[in-house]
C-alpha positions as CSV (number, residue, x, y, z in Angstrom):
1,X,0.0,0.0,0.0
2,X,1.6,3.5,-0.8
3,X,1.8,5.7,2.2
4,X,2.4,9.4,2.9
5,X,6.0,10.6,4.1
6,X,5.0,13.0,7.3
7,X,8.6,14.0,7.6
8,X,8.9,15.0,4.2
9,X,4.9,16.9,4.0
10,X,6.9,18.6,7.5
11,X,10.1,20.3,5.2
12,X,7.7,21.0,2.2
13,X,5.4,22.8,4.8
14,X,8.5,25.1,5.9
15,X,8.7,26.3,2.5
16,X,4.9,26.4,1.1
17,X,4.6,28.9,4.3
18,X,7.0,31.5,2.1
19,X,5.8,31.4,-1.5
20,X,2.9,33.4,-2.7
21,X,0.3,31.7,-3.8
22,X,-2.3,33.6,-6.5
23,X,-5.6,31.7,-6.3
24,X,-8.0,31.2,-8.9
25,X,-9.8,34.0,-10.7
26,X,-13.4,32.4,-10.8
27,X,-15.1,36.0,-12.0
28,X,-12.6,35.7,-15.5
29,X,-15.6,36.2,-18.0
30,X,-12.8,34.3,-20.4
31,X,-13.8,31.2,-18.3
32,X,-16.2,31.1,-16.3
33,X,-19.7,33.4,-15.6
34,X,-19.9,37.2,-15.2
35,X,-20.2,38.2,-10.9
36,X,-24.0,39.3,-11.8
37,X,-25.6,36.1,-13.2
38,X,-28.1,34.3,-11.7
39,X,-27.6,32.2,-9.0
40,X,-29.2,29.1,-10.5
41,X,-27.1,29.8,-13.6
42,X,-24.0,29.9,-12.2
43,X,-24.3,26.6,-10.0
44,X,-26.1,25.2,-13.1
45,X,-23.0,26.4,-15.6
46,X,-20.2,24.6,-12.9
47,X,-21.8,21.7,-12.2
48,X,-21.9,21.0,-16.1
49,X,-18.5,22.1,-16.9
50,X,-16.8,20.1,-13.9
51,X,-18.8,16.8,-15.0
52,X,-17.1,17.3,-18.4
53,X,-13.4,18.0,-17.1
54,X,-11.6,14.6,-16.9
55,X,-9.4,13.5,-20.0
56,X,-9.4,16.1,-22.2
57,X,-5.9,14.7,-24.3
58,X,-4.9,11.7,-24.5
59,X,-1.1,10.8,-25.6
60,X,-0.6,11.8,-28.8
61,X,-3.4,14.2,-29.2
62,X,-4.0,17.3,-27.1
63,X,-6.9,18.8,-26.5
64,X,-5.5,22.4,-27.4
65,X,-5.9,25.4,-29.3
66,X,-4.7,29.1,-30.6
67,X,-7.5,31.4,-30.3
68,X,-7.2,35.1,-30.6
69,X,-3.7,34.6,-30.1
70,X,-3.7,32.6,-27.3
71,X,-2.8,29.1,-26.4
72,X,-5.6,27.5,-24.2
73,X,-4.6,24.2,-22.9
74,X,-7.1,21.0,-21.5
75,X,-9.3,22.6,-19.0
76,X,-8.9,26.1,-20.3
77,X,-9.7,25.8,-23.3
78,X,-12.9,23.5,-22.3
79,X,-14.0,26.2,-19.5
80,X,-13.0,28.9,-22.8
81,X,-15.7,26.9,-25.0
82,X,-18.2,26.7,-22.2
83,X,-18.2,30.4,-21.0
84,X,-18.4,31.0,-24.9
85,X,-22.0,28.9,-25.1
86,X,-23.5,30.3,-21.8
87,X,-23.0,33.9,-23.5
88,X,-24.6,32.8,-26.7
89,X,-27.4,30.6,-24.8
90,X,-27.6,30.2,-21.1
91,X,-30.7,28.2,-21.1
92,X,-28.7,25.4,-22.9
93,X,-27.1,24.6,-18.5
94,X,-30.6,23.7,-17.9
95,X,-31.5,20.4,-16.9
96,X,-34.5,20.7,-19.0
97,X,-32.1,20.4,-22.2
98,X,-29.3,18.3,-20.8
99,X,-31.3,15.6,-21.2
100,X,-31.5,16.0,-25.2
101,X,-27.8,16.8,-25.3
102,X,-26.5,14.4,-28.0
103,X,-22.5,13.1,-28.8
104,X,-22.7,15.5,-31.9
105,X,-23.3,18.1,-29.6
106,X,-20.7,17.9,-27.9
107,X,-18.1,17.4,-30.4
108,X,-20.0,20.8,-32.2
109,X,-20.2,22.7,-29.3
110,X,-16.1,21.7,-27.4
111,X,-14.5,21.5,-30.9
112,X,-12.0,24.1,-32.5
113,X,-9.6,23.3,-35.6
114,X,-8.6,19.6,-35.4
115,X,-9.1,19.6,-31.3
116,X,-11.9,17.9,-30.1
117,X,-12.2,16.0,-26.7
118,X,-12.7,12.2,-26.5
119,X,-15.7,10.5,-25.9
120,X,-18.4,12.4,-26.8
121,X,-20.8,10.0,-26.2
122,X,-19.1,9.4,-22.6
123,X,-19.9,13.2,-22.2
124,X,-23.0,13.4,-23.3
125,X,-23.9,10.7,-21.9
126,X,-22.5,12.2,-17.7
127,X,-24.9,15.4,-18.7
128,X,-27.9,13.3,-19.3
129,X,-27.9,11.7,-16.6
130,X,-27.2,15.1,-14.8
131,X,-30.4,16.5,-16.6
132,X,-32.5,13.3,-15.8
133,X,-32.0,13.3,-12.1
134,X,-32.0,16.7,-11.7
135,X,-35.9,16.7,-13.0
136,X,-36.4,13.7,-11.0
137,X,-34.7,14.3,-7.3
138,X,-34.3,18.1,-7.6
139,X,-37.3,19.4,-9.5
140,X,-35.0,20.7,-12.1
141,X,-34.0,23.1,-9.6
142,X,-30.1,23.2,-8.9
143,X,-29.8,25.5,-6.2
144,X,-31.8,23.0,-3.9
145,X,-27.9,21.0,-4.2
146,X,-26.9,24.1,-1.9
147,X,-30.0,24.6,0.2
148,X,-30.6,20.6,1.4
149,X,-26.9,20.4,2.2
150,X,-27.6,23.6,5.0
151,X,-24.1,24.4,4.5
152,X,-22.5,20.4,5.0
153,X,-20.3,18.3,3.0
154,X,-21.6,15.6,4.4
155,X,-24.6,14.8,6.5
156,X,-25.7,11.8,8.9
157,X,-29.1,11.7,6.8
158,X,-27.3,11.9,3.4
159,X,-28.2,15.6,2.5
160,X,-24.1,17.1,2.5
161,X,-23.3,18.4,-0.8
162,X,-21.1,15.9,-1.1
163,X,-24.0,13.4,-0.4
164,X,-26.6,14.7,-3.0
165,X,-24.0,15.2,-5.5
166,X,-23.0,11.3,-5.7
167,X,-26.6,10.8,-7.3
168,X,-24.8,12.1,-10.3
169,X,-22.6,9.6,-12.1
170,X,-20.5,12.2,-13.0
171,X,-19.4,12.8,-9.5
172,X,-19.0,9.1,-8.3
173,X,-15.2,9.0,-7.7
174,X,-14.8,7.6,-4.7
175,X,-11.5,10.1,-4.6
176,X,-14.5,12.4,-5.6
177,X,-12.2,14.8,-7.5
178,X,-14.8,16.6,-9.6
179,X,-16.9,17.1,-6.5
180,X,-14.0,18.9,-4.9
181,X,-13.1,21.1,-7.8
182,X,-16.8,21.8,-8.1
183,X,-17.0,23.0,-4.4
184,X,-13.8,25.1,-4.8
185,X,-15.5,26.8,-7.6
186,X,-18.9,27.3,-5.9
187,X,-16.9,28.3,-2.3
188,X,-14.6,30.7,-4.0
189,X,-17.7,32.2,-6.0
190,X,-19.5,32.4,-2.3
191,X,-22.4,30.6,-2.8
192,X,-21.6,28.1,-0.8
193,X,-20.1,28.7,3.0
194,X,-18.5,24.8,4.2
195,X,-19.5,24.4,7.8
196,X,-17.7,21.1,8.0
197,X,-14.1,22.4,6.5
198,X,-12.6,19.1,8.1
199,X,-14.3,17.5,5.3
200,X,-12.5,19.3,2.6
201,X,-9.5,18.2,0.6
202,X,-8.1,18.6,-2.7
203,X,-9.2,17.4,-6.4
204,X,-7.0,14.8,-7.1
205,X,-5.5,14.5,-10.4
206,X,-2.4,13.7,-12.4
207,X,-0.6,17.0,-11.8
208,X,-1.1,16.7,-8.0
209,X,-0.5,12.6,-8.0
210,X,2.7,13.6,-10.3
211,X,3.8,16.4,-7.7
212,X,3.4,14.4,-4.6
213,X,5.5,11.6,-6.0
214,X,8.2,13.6,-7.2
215,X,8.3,15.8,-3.9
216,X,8.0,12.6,-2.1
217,X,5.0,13.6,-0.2
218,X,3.9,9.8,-0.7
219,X,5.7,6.4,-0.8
220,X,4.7,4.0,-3.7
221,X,5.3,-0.2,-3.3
222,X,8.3,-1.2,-5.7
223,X,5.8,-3.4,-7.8
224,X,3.7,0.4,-8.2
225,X,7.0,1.8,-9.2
226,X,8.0,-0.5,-11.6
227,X,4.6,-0.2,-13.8
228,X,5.1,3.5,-14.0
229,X,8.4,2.4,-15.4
230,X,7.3,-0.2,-17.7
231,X,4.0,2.2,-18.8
232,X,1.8,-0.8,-17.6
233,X,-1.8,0.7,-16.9
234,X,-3.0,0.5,-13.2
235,X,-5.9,-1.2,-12.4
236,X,-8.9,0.4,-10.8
237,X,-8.0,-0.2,-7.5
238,X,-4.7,0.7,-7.3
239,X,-5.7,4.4,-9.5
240,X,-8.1,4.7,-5.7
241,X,-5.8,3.9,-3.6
242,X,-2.9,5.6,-4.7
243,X,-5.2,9.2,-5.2
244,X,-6.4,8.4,-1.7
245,X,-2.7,8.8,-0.3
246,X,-2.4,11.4,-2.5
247,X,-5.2,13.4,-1.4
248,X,-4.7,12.5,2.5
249,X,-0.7,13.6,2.0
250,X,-2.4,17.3,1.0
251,X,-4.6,17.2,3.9
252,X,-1.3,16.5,5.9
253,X,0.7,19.3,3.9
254,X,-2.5,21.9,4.8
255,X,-2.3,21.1,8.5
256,X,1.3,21.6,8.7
257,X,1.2,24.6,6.9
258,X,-1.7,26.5,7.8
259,X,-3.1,26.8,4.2
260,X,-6.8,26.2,3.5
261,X,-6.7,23.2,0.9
262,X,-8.3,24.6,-2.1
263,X,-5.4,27.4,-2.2
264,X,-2.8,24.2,-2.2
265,X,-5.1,23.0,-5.0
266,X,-4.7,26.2,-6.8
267,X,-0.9,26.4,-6.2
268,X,-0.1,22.7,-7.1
269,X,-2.1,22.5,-10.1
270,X,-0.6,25.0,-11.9
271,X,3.0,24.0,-10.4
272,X,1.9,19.9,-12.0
273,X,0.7,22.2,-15.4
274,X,4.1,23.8,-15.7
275,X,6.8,23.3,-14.1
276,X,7.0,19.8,-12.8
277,X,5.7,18.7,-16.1
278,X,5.5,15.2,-16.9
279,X,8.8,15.4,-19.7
280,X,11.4,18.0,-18.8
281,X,10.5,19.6,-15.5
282,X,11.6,22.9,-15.3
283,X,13.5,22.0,-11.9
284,X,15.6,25.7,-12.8
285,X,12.4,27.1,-11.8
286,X,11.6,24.9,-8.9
287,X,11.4,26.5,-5.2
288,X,10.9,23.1,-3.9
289,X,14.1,21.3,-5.7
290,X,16.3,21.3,-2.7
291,X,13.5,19.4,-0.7
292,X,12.5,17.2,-3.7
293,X,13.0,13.8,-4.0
294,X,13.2,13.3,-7.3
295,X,15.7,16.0,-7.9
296,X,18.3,14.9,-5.1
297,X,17.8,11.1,-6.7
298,X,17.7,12.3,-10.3
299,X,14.5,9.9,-10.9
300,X,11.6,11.7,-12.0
301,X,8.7,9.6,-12.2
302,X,5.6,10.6,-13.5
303,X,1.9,9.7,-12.3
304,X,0.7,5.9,-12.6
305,X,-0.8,5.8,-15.9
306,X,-4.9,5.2,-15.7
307,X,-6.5,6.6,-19.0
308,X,-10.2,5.1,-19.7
309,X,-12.0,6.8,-16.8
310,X,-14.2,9.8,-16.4
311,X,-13.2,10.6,-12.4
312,X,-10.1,12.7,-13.2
């Protein structure tokens, strides 16, 4: 079983303390919904987006594009295409019409040049189901998400946010990744207030799995080590429990370092995105490197590799 190195979160706590850390911009109009939309909209636009952020490239085919200029990469450029349709038609985040959303639809609406993401029908199929139970369980109403969870995470009676939104296949990762980005977004755009901040942790993804092995925040098994070598694909279980350390050594790393989670989100993220890249980390740019495991033992292993899934 992989374990987390407390000794090692401990020094990488010392130093997080000193960097400054710029959090996510969730009013950018480029991405995400102007500060006076609705509030049903808003919830409505982010819980669609986040259900549709897991996999955007695969190897060999990025899911990238120039616009105006600019290079938007993976989840920009999918949050760029989504804030571009809630301008031209807001009602199409209802559930009313996510249940009618077809694969052709999605490659339409998230493609640009030769970029496209994969599995359309995968896609389409996470925002029917959104739309379906939404009708059936919320009235088609998705603020009642926020108002049954009274503030929780999680609830004795099964009404946390958390809770309600594992109705949604979408958000059935046991990690629950999307449903921890989707609270950061929904927390940061204050509409909702955790009362239960224990409960909170990290989205788990490559970047951060990728970080926290390099860093040595976490201690993989040899056999786990040697298939990230080899490029064998993990199996389910091991893709679980090896975010699950990954997520817990965050936890740790907040404790120690006084840093809500969600901002140690923010700041690993875009550290995973691009500096400790999967090929050629920029370790010249690195304020952890004299801490970092991989960089004192010259071995820079990346993430496990775990493609066909639709948590992360």
């Amino acid at each position: 079983m992989p374990f987390i190195n407390k000794a090692k979160i401990r020094s990488i706590s010392t130093l997080v303390k000193d960097i400054s850390i710029e959090t996510l911009n969730v009013y950018d109009t480029s991405f995400y919904p102007s500060i006076d939309e609705p509030v049903d909209k808003v919830i409505a636009y982010f819980l669609i987006m986040v259900a549709m952020d897991h996999r955007l490239s695969r190897p060999g085919k990025p899911y990238e594009a120039i616009i105006n200029g600019n290079l938007y990469r993976g989840a920009e450029l999918l949050y760029y295409l989504g804030a571009r349709k809630f301008e031209e038609d807001p009602d199409y985040f209802t559930a009313e019409r996510l249940v009618f959303i077809k694969p052709s639809d999605i490659v339409e609406w998230l493609s640009i040049g030769k970029s496209m993401p994969p599995d359309p029908e995968l896609r389409a199929h996470l925002l029917n189901d959104i739309g379906i139970k939404t009708i059936r369980i919320f009235n088609g109403d998705f603020t009642k998400l926020i108002e049954l969870s009274e503030g929780f995470l999680r609830r004795k009676n099964g009404y946390g946010l958390q809770d309600l939104l594992k109705n949604f296949k979408a958000y059935q990762d046991p990690v629950e990744k999307k449903s921890y980005l989707l609270i950061k977004f929904l927390t940061y755009r204050k509409l909702f207030r955790p009362l239960d901040e224990d409960n909170l942790n990290v989205a788990v993804d490559n970047h951060l799995t990728r970080v926290a092995i390099r860093l040595g925040l976490i201690e993989l098994e040899d056999d786990l080590i040697e298939k990230i070598r080899k490029g064998i694909e993990a199996t389910y279980d091991e893709d679980i429990v090896i975010r699950l350390c990954v997520r817990e050594a965050y936890k740790v790393l907040s404790r120690f370092s006084s840093i809500n989670v969600f901002i140690l989100d923010d700041m690993f993220w875009t550290f995973g995105r691009n500096i400790c890249t999967s090929d050629l980390p920029k370790c010249d740019k690195c304020f952890f490197k004299n801490a970092c495991k991989a960089y004192k033992e010259g071995d820079y292993l990346t993430e496990h590799i775990y493609i066909d899934t639709w948590y992360y």
